[in-house]
C-alpha positions as CSV (number, residue, x, y, z in Angstrom):
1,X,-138.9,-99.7,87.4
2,X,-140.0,-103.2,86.1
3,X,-136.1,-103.5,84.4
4,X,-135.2,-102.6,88.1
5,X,-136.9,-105.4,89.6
6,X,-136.1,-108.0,87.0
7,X,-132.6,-107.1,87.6
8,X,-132.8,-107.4,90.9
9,X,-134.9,-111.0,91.2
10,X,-132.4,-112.6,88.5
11,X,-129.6,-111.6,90.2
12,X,-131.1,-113.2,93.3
13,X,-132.5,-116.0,91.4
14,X,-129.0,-116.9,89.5
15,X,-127.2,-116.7,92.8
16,X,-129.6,-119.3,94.2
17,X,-130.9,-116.8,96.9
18,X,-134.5,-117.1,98.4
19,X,-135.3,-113.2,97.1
20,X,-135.7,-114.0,93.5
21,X,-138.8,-115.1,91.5
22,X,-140.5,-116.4,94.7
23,X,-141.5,-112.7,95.2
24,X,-143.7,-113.3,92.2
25,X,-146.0,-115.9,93.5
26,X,-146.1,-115.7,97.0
27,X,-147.8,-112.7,99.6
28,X,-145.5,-112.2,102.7
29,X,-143.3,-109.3,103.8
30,X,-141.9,-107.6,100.8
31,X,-143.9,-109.7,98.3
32,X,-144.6,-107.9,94.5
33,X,-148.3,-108.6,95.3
34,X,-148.9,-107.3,98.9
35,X,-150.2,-103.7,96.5
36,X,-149.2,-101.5,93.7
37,X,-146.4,-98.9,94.4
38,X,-146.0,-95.7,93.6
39,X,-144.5,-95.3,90.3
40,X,-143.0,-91.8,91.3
41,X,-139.1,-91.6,91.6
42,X,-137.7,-91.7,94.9
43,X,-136.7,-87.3,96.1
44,X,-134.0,-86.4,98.3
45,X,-135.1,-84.8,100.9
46,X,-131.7,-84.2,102.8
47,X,-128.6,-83.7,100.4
48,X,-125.1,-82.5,101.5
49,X,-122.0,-83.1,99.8
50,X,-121.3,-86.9,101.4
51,X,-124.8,-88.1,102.2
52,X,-128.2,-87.8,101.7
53,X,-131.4,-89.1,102.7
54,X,-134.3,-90.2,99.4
55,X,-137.7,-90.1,100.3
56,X,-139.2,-93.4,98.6
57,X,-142.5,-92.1,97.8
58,X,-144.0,-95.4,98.0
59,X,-142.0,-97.0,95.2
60,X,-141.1,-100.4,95.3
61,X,-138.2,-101.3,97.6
62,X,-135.9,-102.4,94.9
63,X,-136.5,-99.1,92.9
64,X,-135.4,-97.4,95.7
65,X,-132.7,-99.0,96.8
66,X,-130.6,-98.9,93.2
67,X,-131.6,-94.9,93.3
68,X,-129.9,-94.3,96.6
69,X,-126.8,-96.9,95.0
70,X,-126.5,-94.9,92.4
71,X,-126.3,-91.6,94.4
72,X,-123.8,-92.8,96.5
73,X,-121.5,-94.1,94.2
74,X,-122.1,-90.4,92.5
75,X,-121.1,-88.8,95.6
76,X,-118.1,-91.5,96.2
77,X,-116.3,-90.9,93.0
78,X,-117.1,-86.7,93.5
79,X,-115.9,-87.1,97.5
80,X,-114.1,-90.4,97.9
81,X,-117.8,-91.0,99.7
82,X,-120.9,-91.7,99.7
83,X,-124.0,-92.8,102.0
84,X,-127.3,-92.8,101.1
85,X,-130.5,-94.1,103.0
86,X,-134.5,-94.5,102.1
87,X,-137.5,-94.2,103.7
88,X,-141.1,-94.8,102.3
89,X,-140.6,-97.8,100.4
90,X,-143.5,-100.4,100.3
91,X,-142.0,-103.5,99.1
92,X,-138.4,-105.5,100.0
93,X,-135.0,-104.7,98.5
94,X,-134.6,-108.1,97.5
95,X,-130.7,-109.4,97.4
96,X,-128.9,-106.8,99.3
97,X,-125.8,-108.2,97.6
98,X,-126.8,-106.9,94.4
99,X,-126.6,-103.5,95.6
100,X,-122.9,-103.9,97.3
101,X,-121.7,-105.6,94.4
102,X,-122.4,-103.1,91.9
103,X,-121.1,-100.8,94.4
104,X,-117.7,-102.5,94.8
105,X,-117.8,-103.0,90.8
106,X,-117.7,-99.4,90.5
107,X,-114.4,-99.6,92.7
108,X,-115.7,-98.6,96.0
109,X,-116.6,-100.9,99.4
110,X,-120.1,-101.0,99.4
111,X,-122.2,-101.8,102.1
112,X,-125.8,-102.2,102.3
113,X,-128.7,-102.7,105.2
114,X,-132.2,-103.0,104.8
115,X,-134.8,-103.0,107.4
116,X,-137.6,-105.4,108.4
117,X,-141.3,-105.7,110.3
118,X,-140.9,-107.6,113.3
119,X,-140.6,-111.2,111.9
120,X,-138.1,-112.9,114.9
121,X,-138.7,-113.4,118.7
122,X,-135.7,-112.7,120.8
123,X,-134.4,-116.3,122.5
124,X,-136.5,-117.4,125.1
125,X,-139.5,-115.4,123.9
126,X,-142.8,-116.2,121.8
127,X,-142.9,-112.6,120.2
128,X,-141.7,-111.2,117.1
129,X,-140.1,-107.9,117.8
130,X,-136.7,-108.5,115.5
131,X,-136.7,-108.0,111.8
132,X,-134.4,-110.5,109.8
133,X,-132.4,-106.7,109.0
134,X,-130.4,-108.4,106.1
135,X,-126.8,-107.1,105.7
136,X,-124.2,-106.8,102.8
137,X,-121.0,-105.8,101.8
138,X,-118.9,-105.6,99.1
139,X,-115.2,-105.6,98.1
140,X,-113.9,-104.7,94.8
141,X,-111.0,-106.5,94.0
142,X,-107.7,-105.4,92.1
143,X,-107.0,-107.4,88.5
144,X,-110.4,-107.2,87.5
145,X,-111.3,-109.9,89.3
146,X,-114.8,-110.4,90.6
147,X,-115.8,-108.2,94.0
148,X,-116.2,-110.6,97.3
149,X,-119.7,-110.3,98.9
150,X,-121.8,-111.1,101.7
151,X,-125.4,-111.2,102.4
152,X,-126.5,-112.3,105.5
153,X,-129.7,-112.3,107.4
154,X,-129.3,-111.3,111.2
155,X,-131.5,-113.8,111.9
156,X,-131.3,-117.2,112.0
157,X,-133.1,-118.1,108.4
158,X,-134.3,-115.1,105.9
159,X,-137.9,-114.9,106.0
160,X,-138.1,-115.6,102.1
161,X,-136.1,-118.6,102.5
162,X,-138.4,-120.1,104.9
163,X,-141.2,-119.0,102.9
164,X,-139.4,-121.0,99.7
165,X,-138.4,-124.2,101.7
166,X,-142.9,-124.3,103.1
167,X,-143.7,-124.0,99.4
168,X,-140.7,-126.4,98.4
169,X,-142.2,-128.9,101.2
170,X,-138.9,-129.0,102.3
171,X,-137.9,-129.0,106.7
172,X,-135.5,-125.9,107.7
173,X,-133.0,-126.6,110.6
174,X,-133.9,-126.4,114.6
C-alpha cells in the first residue's frame, strides 16, 4: 500500500499537481492524516464479465483506486472492456491522471472520476453542496509515443490546490 501511495504522490508531485506531498503535511479532505485505513485489500462485491464493483474496505483511496485500474484493464484486454468503480474508501485518489495514464499505457482509453464531500456552493449561493468531482482521461497514442491526459477539477480551483497556494501564502484568482 505505502509503494501505492508514493507512486501516486510523485507522480502528482513531478507533474506539478496540488495532490502530491502536500497530502503529507496538511489535514483537509483526503489528507494521509485525517486517520489510519484499513490495511485490508479492496473485494469485489459485484463481478460480471465487463464490470465490477470493489468494496474499499476502508483502504486508502489511492490503494483502491489502482486495484479497480488494474481490474479493468484485466477485464479490457479479456473483453475489449473494462469498468470498475469503489466504494468505502477513506482517503482521496490523489492525481486522477495517474490512473488514466497507466490505463491508456496499457493501450486502452482510460477514464477516471472520483467523488468528493460537498466542498463548492452552486453560483449565487453561500453553501457547499458540490464536490470538486475531479475527472480524467487518457489516450494511448500509436508510435510509442506518450498517452494525452487530462485532469480537471469540475470546479473552479481543486480543493488541494487552494489548500497549497494558503500554505504557499500565495492569492488564487476571483
Amino acid at each position: 500500500n505505502a509503494r501505492t501511495i508514493a507512486a501516486v504522490l510523485l507522480f502528482a508531485e513531478t507533474s506539478a499537481n496540488s495532490q502530491g506531498l502536500i497530502k503529507l503535511t496538511m489535514p483537509g479532505v483526503g489528507s494521509l492524516l485525517s486517520g489510519a485505513p484499513s490495511r485490508d485489500a479492496p473485494s469485489a462485491v459485484f463481478e460480471s464479465k465487463i464490470a465490477a464493483r470493489l468494496d474499499a474496505t476502508g483502504v486508502n483511496g489511492m490503494v483502491a483506486m489502482r486495484a479497480a485500474m488494474g481490474l479493468a484493464v484485466e477485464k479490457a484486454r479479456a473483453h475489449g472492456i473494462g469498468i470498475v468503480g469503489t466504494a468505502g474508501s477513506v482517503t482521496g485518489t490523489g492525481m486522477i491522471a495517474f490512473y488514466a495514464e497507466a490505463i491508456a499505457s496499457a493501450g486502452f482509453i482510460g477514464l477516471a472520476f472520483s467523488g468528493c464531500s460537498p466542498l463548492v456552493a452552486p453560483y449565487g449561493a453561500s453553501e457547499a453542496v458540490f464536490g470538486t468531482n475531479p475527472i480524467a482521461y487518457g489516450l494511448p497514442q500509436a508510435g510509442g509515443r506518450a498517452p494525452v491526459v487530462l485532469d480537471m477539477t469540475t470546479a473552479a480551483a481543486a480543493f488541494w490546490a487552494v489548500k497549497r497556494a494558503a500554505a504557499d501564502g500565495v492569492a488564487i484568482g476571483d
